[in-house]
MIMIVO-505383 format. One record per residue (C-alpha): x, y, z; residue number from 1; residue in three letters. Coordinates in steps of 0.25 Angstrom, whole numbers. Each point is the difference from the previous one (the first is absolute). Layout:
BEGIN
      X      Y      Z    i   aa
      X      Y      Z  NUM  Ala
...
REM end
This chain:
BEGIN
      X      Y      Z    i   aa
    371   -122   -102    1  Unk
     13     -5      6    2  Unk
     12      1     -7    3  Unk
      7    -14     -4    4  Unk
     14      1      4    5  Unk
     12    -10     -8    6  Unk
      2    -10      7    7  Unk
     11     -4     10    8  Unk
      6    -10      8    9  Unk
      0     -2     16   10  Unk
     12     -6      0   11  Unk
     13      0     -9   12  Unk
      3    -15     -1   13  Unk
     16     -2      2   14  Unk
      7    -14     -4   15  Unk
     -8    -11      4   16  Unk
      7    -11      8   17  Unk
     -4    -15     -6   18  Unk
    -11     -4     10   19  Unk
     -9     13     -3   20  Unk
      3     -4    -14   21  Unk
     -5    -13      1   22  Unk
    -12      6      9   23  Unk
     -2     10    -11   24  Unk
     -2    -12    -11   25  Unk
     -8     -8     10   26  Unk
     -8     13      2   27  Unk
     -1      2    -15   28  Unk
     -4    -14     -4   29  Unk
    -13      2     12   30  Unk
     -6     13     -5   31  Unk
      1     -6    -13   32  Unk
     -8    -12      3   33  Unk
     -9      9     10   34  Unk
     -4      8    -12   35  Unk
     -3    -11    -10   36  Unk
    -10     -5     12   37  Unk
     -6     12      0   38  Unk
      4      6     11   39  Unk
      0     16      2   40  Unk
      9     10      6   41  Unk
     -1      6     11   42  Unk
      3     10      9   43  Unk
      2     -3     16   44  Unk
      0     14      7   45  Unk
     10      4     11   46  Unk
      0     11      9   47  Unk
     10     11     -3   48  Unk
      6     13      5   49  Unk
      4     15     -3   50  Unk
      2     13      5   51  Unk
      1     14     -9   52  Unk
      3     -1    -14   53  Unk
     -1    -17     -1   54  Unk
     -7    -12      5   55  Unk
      6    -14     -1   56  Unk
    -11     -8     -8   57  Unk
      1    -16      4   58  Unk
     -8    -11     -5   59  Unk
      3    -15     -8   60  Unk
     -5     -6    -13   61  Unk
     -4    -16      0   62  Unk
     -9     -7    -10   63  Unk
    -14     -5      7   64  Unk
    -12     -5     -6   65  Unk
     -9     11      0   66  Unk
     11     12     -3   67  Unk
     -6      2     16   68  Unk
      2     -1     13   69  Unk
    -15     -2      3   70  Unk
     -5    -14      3   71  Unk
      9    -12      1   72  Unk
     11      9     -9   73  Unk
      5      5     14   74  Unk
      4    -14      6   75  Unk
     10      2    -10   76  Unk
      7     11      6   77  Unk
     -1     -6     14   78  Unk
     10    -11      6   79  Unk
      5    -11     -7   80  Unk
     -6      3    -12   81  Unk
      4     14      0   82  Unk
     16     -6     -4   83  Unk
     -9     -9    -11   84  Unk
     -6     11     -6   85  Unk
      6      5    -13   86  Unk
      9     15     -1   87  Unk
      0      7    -11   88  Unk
     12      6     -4   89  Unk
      1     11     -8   90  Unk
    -13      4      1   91  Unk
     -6     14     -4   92  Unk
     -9      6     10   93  Unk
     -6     14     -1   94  Unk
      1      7     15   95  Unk
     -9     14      0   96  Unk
      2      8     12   97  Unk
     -3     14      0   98  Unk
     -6      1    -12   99  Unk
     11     -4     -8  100  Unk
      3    -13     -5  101  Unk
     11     -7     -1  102  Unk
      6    -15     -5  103  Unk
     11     -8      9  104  Unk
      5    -13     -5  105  Unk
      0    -12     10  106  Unk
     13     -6      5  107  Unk
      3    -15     -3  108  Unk
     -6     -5     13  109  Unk
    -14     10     -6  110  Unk
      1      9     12  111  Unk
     -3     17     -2  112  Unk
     10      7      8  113  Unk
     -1     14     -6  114  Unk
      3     13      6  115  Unk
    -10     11     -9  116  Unk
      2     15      2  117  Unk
    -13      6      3  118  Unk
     -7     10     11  119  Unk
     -9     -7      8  120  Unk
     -6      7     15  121  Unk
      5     -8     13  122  Unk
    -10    -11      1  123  Unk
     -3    -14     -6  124  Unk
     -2      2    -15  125  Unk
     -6    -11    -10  126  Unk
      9     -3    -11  127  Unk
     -7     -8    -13  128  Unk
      8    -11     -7  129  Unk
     -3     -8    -13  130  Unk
      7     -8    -10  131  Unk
     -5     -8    -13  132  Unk
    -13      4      1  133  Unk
     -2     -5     13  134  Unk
    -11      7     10  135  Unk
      6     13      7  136  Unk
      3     -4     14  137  Unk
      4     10     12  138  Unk
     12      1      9  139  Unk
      2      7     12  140  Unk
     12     11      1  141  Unk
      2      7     14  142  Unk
      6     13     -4  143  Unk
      9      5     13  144  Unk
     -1     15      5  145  Unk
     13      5     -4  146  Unk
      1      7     14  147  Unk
     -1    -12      6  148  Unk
     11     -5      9  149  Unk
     -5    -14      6  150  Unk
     -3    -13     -4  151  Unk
      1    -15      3  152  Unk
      7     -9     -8  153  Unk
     -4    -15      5  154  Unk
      5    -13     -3  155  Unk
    -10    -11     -1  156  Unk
      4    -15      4  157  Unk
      1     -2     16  158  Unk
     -4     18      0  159  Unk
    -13      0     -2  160  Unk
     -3    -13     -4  161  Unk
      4    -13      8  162  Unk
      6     -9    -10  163  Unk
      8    -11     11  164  Unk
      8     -6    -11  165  Unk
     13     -4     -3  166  Unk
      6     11     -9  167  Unk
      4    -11    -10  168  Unk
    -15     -4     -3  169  Unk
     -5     15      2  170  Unk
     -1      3    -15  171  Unk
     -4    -12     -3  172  Unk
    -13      1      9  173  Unk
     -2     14     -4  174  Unk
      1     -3    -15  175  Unk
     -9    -14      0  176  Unk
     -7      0     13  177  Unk
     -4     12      5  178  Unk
    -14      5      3  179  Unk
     -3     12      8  180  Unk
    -11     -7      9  181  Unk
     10    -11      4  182  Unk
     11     11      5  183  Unk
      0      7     13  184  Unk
      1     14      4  185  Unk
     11      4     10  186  Unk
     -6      4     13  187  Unk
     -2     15     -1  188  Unk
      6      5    -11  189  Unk
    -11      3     -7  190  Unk
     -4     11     11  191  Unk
     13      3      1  192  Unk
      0      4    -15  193  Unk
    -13      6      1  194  Unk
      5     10     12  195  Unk
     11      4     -7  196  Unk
     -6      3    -11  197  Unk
    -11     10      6  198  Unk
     10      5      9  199  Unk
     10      4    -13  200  Unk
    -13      6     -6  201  Unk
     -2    -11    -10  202  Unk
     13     -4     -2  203  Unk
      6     -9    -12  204  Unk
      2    -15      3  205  Unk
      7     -8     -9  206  Unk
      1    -14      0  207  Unk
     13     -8     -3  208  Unk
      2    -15     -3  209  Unk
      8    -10     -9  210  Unk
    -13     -6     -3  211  Unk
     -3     -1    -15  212  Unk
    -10      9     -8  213  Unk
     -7    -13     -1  214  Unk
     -7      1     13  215  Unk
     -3     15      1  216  Unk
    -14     -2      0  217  Unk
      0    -11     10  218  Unk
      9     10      9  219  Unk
     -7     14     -3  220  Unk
    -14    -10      5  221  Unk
      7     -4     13  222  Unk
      4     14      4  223  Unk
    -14      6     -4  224  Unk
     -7    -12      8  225  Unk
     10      1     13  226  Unk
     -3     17     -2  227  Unk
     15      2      0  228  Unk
      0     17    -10  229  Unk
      0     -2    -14  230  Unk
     13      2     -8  231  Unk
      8     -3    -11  232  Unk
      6    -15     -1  233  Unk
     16      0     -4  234  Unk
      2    -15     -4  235  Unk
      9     -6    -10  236  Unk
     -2    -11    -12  237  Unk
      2    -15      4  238  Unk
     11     -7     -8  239  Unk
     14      2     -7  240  Unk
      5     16     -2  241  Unk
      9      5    -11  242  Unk
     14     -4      6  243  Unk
     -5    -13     12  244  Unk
     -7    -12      0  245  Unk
    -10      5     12  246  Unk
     -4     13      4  247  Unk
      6      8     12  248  Unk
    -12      4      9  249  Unk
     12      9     10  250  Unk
      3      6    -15  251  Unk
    -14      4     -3  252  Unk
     -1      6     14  253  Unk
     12      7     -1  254  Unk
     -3      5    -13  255  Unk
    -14      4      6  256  Unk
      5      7     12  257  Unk
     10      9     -9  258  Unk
    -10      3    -12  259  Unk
    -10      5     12  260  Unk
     13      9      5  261  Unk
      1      5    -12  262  Unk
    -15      4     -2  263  Unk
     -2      4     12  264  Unk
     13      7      3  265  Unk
     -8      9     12  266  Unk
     -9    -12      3  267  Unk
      6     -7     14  268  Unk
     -6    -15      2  269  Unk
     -3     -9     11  270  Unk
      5    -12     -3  271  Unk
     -7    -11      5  272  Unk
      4    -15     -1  273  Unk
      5    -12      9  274  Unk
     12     -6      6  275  Unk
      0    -12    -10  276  Unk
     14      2     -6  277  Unk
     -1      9    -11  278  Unk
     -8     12      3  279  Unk
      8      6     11  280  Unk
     14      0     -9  281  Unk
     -9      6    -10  282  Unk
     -5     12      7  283  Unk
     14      2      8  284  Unk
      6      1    -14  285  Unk
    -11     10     -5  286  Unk
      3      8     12  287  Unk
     14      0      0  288  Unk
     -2      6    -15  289  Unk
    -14      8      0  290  Unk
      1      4     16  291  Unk
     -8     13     -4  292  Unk
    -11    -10     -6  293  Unk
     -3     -9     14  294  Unk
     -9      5     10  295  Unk
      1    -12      8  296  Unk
      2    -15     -2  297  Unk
    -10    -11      7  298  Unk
      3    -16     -1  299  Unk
    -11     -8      5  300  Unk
      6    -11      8  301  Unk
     -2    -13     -3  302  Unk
     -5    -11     11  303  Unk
     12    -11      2  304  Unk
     -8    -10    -10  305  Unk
     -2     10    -12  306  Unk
     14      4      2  307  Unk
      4    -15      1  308  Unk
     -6      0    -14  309  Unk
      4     13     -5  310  Unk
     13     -6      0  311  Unk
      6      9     12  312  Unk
     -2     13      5  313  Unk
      9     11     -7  314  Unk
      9      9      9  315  Unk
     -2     11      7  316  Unk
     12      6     -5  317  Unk
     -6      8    -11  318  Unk
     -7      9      8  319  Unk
     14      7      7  320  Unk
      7     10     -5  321  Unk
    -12      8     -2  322  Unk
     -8     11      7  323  Unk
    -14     -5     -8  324  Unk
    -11     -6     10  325  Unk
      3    -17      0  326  Unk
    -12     -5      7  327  Unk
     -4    -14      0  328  Unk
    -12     -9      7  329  Unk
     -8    -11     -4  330  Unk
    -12      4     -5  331  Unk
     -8     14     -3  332  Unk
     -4      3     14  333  Unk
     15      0      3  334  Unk
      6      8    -10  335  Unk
    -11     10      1  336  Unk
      3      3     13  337  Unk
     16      1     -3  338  Unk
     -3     10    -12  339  Unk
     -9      9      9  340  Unk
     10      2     10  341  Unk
     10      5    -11  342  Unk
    -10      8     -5  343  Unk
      1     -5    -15  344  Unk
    -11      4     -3  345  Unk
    -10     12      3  346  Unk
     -9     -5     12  347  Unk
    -14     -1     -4  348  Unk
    -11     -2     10  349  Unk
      2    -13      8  350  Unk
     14     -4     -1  351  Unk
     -3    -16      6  352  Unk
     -4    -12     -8  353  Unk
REM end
């Protein structure tokens, strides 16, 4: 039988500026009302990552109906009712990966983000997560071969899906509104994921948004549906953090982008994103810090309308001062085509789209 482990805490929480304070009551006044109504916890699985040694275990605890997500319990956890439905904070949850288990507390916002030292083989792995009593549920962890030394790290909005909004609503449509049948896919880039991932022999892929963990589901469903590779979700929580009223979505990708340096230090990443304002100065700054962590850097350009929405286009400027491969086109066919000629990548097989 599995060890039971103490129990830790994802997260140490630092001073908490007034807003979340008042979110936390707000928070605290629901799951106790929740619970008086009967409803269960229960446990929303994400997808995580790890390579020797550890695995990066991701999930979030709500209170449904059923203490499920079968049936009607998984509307919850999909477009606007996904920021309806009730975190718990706090919450206990037993994770049991390698045959040893081991119980992580929820942050205030009731998301799992806990990094677990175990030795797992390369691959996709199943990790079993349970809290109150509530039925064992499984979340995927992609364990990356520690030889490894390419992957692709992708942002989401205007990348691989075409979102043609004004930046200003774009978390709001993404929090209330979205649904992955009514998104999308950027010409393309779905083959031009799946390519380079043969090519790299099965390369990582990482997905990177400042969407919330409240539409994980609805995204994961939209990349699985469009056949873009399956990987691991980076998103952030909606609402207040511990020291501003609104949460940074160029923090969380900063923060993102550096933790990934740091795990991977021998890892080198094609970063892949658009011209919408933000994520060119982001790369640029994680190249001019991490240059030996960049294979390359791909913006998908946006059509004159989306960019018209998008607030602007970002400057090309990021990508000089720099030796590491700048391409750029508008949709999957094109960037392939740019990459292959700079040879990126190992060629394999038919190199056109």
């Amino acid at each position: 039988m599995p060890d039971p482990r103490t129990v830790t805490s994802s997260a140490v929480e630092p001073l908490l500026h007034r807003a979340a304070r008042l979110e936390n009551s707000v928070h605290r006044f629901r799951e106790k009302r929740a619970r008086k109504r009967g409803l269960l916890p229960t446990i929303v699985p994400y997808s995580g990552y790890g390579s020797a040694g550890w695995v990066r275990v991701l999930s979030r605890v709500l209170l449904t109906r059923t203490g499920s997500l079968d049936g009607t319990d998984r509307l919850n956890v999909r477009g606007w009712r996904s920021f309806t439905s009730v975190p718990v904070e706090r919450a206990v949850v037993d994770v049991t990966v390698g045959g040893r288990t081991v119980q992580v507390t929820t942050d205030r916002g009731g998301v799992l983000d806990a990094r677990l030292e175990v030795d797992l083989e390369p691959g996709w792995h199943l990790v079993t997560l349970s809290t109150e009593g509530s039925p064992p549920i499984e979340a995927p962890v992609v364990v990356i071969d520690a030889d490894a030394r390419f992957g692709i790290v992708s942002d989401i909005d205007d990348t691989v899906m075409v979102t043609s909004l004004p930046r200003p609503f774009l978390a709001a449509w993404n929090t209330f509104v979205l649904n992955e049948h009514a998104r999308r896919p950027v010409p393309g880039m779905a083959v031009l994921y799946e390519r380079l991932h043969t090519a790299a022999g099965g390369c990582p892929v990482i997905y990177l948004s400042t969407g919330a963990w409240n539409v994980a589901p609805t995204l994961s469903r939209f990349l699985s549906r469009n056949l873009y590779p399956s990987g691991p979700l980076l998103l952030t929580d909606w609402g207040p953090t511990h020291d501003r009223w609104f949460r940074s979505g160029r923090l969380h990708k900063q923060g993102s982008l550096d933790r990934l340096a740091e795990e991977f230090p021998d890892m080198r990443w094609l970063l892949v994103g658009d011209d919408g304002q933000h994520d060119e100065e982001l790369y640029g700054r994680f190249l001019r810090d991490h240059p030996e962590n960049v294979a390359a850097v791909a913006i998908r350009q946006l059509s004159p309308s989306e960019a018209v929405l998008a607030g602007g286009r970002s400057r090309s400027e990021h990508a000089q001062g720099s030796d590491a491969v700048w391409v750029s086109a508008p949709d999957g066919a094109g960037l392939w085509e740019q990459l292959v000629d700079t040879d990126v990548v190992p060629r394999s097989g038919d190199t056109r789209l």
